[in-house]
N, C-alpha and C positions, 0 to 999 in steps of 0.2 A: 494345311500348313502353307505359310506365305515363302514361296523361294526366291530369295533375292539377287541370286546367281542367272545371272542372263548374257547376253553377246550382239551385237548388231544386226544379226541373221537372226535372227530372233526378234526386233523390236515388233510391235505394231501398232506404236503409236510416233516412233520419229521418226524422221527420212536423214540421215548421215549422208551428206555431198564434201567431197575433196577437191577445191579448184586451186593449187600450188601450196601458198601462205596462208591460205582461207578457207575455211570449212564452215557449211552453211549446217546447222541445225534445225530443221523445219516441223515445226510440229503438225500430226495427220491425224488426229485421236480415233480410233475406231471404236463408232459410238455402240458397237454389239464385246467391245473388249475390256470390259471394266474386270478388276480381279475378282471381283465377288460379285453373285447374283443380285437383281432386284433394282438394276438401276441399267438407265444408259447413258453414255458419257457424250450429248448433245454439244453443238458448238463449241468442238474444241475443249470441251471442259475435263478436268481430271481426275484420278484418285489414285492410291498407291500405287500400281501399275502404271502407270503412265509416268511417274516418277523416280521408280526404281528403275528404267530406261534412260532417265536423262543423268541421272547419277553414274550409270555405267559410262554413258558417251563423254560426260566428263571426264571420267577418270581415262577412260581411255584415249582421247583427245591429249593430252596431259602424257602417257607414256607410249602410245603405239604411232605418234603421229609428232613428232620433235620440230619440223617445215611447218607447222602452223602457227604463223604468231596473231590471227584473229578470228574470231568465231561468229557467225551470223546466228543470230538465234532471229527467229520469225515463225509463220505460218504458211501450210500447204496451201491452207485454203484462202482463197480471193477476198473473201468479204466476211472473214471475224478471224480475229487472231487467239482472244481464248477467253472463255470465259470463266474462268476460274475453276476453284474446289467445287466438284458436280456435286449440287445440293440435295439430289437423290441419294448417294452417296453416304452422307453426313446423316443423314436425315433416319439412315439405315443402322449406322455403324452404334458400335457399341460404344461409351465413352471411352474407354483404354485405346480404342483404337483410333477415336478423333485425334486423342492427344499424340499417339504413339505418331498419327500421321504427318502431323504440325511441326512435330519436332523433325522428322526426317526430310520433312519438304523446306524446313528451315535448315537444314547442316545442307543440301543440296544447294540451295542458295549462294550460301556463305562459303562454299564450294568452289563458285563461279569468280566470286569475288578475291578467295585464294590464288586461285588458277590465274588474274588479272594481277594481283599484288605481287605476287611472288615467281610467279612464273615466264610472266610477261607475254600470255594468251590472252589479250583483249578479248572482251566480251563487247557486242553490239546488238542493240535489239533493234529489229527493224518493226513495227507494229503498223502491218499491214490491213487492219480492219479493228473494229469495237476490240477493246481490251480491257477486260471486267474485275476488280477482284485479283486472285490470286495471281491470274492472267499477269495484271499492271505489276503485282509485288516479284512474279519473277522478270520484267521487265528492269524495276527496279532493280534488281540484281546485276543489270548489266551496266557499262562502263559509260556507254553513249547511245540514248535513246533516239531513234527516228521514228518519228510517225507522219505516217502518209496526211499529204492536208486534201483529204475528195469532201468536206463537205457532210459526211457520215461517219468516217472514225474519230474513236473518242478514247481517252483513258478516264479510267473510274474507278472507287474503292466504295461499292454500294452494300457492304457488310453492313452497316449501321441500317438505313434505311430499309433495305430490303431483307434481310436478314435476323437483323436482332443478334450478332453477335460483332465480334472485330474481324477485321483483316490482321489475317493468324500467322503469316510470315513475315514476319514482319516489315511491312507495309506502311506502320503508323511512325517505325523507327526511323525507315529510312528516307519520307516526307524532310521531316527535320532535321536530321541530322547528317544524313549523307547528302542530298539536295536542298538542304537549306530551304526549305518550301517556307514562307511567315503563315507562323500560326492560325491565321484569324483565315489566310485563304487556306492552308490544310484541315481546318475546320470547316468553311462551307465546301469544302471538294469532297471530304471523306461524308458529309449528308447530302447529296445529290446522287439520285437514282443515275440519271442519265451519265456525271461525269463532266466532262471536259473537252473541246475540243480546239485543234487548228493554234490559231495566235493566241487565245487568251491560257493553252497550254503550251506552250513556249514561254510567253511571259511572266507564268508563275513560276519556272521552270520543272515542268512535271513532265517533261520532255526536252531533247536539247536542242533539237533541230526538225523543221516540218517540212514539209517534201512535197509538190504534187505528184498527183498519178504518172503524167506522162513522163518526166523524170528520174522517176524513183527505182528503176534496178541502177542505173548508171550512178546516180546517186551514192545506193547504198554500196555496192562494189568500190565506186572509189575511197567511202569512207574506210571503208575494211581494210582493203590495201594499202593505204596509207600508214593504219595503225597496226598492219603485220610489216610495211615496212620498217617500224619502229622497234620492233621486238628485239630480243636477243636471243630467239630459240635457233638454235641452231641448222639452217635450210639443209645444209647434207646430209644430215645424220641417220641414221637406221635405229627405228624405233622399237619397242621388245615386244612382244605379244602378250598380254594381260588372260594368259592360258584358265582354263575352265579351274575352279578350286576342287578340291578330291575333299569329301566331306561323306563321310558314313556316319547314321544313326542308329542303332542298335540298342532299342529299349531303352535304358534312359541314362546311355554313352555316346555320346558325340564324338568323335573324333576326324581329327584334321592332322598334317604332316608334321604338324610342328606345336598343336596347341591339342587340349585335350578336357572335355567337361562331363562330370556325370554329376545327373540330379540327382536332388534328396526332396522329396516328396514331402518328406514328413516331418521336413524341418525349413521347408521351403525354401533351400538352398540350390545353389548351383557350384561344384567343386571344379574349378577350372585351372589348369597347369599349362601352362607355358614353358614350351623346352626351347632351352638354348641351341645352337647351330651343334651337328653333331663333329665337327671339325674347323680348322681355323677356315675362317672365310678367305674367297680371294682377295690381295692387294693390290693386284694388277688391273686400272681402270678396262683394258679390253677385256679380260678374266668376269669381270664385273657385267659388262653388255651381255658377256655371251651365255652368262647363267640368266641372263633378265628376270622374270616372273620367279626362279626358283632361287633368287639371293636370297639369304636368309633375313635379312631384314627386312624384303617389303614380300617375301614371303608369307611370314609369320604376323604382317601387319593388314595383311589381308584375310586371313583368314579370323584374328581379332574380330575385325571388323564385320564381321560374316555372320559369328559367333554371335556380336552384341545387337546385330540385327535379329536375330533368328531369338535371343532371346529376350529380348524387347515386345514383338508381336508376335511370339509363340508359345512363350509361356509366361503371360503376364501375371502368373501366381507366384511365380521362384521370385521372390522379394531382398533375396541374400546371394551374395557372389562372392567367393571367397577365393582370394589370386595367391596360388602358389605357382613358382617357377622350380627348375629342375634342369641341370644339367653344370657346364663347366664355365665358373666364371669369366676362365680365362680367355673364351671364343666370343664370349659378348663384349667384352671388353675391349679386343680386337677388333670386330664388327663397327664401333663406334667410332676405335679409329683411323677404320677403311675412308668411314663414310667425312670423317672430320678433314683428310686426307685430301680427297677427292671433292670437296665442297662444292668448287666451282664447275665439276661436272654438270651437265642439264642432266642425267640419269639419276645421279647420286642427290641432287637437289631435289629432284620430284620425288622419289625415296624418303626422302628428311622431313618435306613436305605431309606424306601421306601417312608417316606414324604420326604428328602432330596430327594431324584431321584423326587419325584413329584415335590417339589419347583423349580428344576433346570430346569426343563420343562416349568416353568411359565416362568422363567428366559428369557429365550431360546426361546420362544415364539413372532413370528412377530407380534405382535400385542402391539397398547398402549396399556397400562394398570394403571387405575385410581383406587385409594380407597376410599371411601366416607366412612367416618365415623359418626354416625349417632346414638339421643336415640335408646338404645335397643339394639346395638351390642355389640360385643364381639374379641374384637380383643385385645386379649391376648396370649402371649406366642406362641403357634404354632401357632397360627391364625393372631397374627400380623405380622408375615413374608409374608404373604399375604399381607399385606401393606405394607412392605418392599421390598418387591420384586415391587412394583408400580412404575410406571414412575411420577409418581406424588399422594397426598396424601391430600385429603380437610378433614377435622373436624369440626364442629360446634360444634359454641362455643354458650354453652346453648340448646335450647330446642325451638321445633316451636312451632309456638301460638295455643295453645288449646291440646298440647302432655301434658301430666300428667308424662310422663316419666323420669325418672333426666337424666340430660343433659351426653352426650356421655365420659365416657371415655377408657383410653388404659393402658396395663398392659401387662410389661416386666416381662420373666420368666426367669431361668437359661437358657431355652433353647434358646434365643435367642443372646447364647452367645458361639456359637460353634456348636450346635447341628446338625445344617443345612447349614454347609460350599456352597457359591456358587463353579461355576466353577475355579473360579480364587482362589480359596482355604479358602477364607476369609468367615466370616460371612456376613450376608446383614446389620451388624449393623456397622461393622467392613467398609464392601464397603461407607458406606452413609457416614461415616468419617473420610474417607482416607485423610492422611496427616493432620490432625486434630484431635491427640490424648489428646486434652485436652478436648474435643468434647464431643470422646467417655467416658475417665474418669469421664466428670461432670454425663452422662450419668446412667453408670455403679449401682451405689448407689440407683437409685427411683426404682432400681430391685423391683417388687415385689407392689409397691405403682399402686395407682388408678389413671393416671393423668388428668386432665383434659384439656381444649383446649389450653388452654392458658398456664399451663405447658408443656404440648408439642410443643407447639413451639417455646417457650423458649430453650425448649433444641434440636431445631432441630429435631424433629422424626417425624412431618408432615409439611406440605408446606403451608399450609394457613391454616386460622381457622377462617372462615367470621361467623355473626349474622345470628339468622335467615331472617332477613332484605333482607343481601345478595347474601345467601345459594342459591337459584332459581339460580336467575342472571348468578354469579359465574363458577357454575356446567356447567351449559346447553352452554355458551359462551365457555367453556372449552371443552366439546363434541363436539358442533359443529363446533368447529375452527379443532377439528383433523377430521372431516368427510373430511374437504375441503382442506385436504393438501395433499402434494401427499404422496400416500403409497410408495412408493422408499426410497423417503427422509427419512419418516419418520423410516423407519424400520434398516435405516442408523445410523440413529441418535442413536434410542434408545438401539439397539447393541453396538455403540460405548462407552457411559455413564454407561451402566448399570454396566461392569466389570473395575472399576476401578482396581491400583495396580497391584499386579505379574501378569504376565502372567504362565500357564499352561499349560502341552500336551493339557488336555481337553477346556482350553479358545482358544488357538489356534490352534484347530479342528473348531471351530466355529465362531471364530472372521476373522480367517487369510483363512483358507481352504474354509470354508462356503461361502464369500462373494466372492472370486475368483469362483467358481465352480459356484453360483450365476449368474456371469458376464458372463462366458464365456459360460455357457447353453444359454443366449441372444445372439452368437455370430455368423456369416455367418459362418464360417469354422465349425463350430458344427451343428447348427441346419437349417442355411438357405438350400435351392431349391439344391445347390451341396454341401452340409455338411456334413459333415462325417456317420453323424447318419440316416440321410435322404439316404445315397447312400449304407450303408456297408450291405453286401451282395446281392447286384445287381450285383456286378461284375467292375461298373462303378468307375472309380479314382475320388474322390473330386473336387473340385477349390478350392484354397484356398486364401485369400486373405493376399497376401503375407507381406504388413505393417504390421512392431512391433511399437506399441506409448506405 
């Protein structure tokens, strides 16, 4: 089982340095520490492991460390910075878990680029030697690229040529569109083995700045400095501890402090409940520091998040996820607005931040996802985004025979009205009424009200709303129609619907790149018996099967 729960005393692939406003990021890969057997992870190169480290120092950079307004990301080592996704690695994995990988090495990305937008924790790459590959696409990730000019480092995206598939984080996206790279030279630079170096990578700009050797800490130090001089995080502050999560599995019950999932094997579900805070949360911004880790809001958004790791590459057969919540509306509705309250705190911001990045993971997530609304929940404000984020939405309407409980209903907060922008920039309130803004308007107004089943589907915010007559029926025909369909299609489908509206760098990292790199991981020239990935360093040339359809 892959555990994604890790701590900086723990890494053994990054080196975490703190010099005031700057924290250096260095990567050391220890090539006998790949998480799974059969491969070693050579120059600097990666595989989950290695990145479920850098996801952690991000996050934690972000809430344990407030005095950092810039981040060096680089290399331990002298003479290669990184050569990408280790293609022993790949070459090994199953396909669920190529894709499984791409996609969390892409939200750890887009992570980085959070933490820079929103947070105002610049990212810096200093690209101290060859940078290959994945190497370059988390480079890209950062704010303002430096690379040393010795003569021998180079950036490169030799996925095509060497390979036979894409640069799978998107790599191709952010060429053009967040670097502005002209096409025809992001064309001969993504088919060149070797790459790029020195001035004619500056002037395409696939770097921002080149450096020589004898210059280059004072260099990089000053750039850093300068752009944590710019920041707004706050240099006094006392940061919380991002404490170990408390997660038991007990046969096939998972359970967390605040969240709760048991599988169903045989309908290839996973039943997962989300409870509300068991009491009103603090109002008091210092009340708020001093529970840190255990506020219930980014409590319960971490362990989400833990949850949708865990079942993602642990059990990539559970195909159905079905979100009920459970407990008192009225502490989550509070919770919303603690945090609306306190906005402008850096705590309470990183907080607001980090359920958005967890929402966007459900989003993102191949899996249906159904919400049953039910006496006794609580799907309000932040918690109905979890029903919003749903591929579909049942309510009952009333109460089952012999429940004493008042019949179910839902409650819109301010924050479901901006706070948690999907991928595609939009709210999930916003998505479900695209191109039907009179939709959303009639919407807008029951802010705040209790509605019941039959007001919400009057106004659109759930999909059915059967008796309890039908509730059984309904449900289970609905689960067991998606057991029996095929996961391809469906994973097809529900990607394609969920992001209505604009598109985005980040929609199309995962709507366009995702499902291409998807494809062609299934493909003879990539992974078959003479495939790229099966042959490269044997020595032996591919086959490739030379038809374009």
């Amino acid at each position: 089982m892959i555990d994604f729960r890790t701590a900086p005393e723990r890494y053994r692939h990054w080196r975490l340095t703190l010099n005031g406003a700057v924290a250096t990021l260095a990567l050391d890969v220890d090539p006998e520490g790949g998480i799974n057997p059969g491969y070693e992870l050579k120059l600097n190169s990666y595989d989950l492991g290695v990145d479920i480290e850098l996801n952690d120092a991000v996050q934690r950079l972000r809430f344990e460390h407030p005095e950092v307004g810039a981040v060096i990301l680089t290399s331990a080592n002298e003479r290669v910075f990184c050569a990408g996704a280790n293609i022993g690695m790949l070459s090994a994995s199953s396909h669920a878990h190529k894709v499984n990988f791409c996609k969390f090495t892409n939200e750890t990305r887009l992570a980085l680029e959070d933490a820079s937008a929103h947070s105002r924790q610049t990212y810096i790459c200093a690209i101290n030697g060859p940078c290959a590959g994945g190497g370059y696409e988390l480079a890209l990730a950062a704010d303002h690229l430096i690379l040393i000019d010795d003569g021998a480092s180079s950036v490169s995206l030799p996925e095509i040529p060497l390979l036979a598939v894409l640069p799978g984080t998107g790599g191709l996206t952010r060429l053009v569109d967040k670097r502005s790279v002209r096409r025809d030279r992001a064309d001969f630079f993504c088919t060149v083995e070797e790459g790029v170096r020195g001035k004619r990578a500056l002037e395409w700009n696939l770097v921002d700045e080149i450096v020589p050797r004898s210059k280059w800490q004072d260099a990089v130090m000053a750039r850093a400095g300068a752009m944590a001089a710019a920041s707004d995080r706050p240099a006094g502050a006392a940061g919380i501890e991002l404490s170990p999560l408390k997660r038991t599995i007990e046969g096939e019950r998972i359970e967390y402090s605040h969240l709760a999932c048991v599988i169903d094997r045989e309908l290839m579900a996973a039943h997962i409940t989300v409870r509300a805070p068991a009491a009103t949360p603090p109002t008091e911004i210092a009340a708020i520091h001093s529970e840190g880790a255990a506020f219930w809001p980014l409590a319960v958004a971490r362990e989400l998040e833990d949850l949708i790791f865990h079942l993602r590459f642990n059990e990539c057969e559970i195909g159905t996820w079905l979100m009920r919540t459970e407990g008192e509306s009225e502490y989550v509705a509070a919770a919303d607005a603690v945090l609306a309250t306190h906005a402008s705190d850096w705590l309470v911001r990183e907080i607001t931040l980090y359920i958005k990045r967890t929402l966007k993971r459900l989003d993102l997530s191949a899996r249906s996802i159904f919400a049953f609304i039910e006496p006794g929940s609580c799907f309000t404000g932040t918690l109905l985004e979890l029903a919003l984020a749903a591929d579909r939405i049942y309510m009952l309407d009333g109460a089952f025979d012999g429940d004493n409980r008042p019949p179910a209903t839902i409650r819109m907060t301010p924050a479901n009205f901006g706070s948690y922008p999907m991928a595609n920039g939009l709210s999930r309130l916003e998505s479900r009424f695209f191109g039907d803004p009179a939709a959303l308007a009639q919407v807008e107004p029951e802010t705040g009200r209790a509605l019941n089943a039959i007001a919400a589907e009057r106004l659109g915010l759930v999909t059915f709303a059967p008796d309890d007559i039908d509730w059984q029926d309904e449900t289970r025909i609905a689960v067991e129609e998606r057991a029996a369909f095929s996961p391809d299609a469906l994973t097809g489908m529900e990607a394609s619907l969920r992001f209505a509206g604009p598109e985005t760098m980040e929609s199309k990292i995962f709507s366009r790149l995702s499902a291409w790199q998807n494809w062609i991981f299934q493909r003879p020239n990539a992974v078959g018996a003479e495939g790229t990935l099966k042959l490269y360093g044997s020595g032996q040339r591919p086959r490739f099967d030379r038809e374009r359809v």
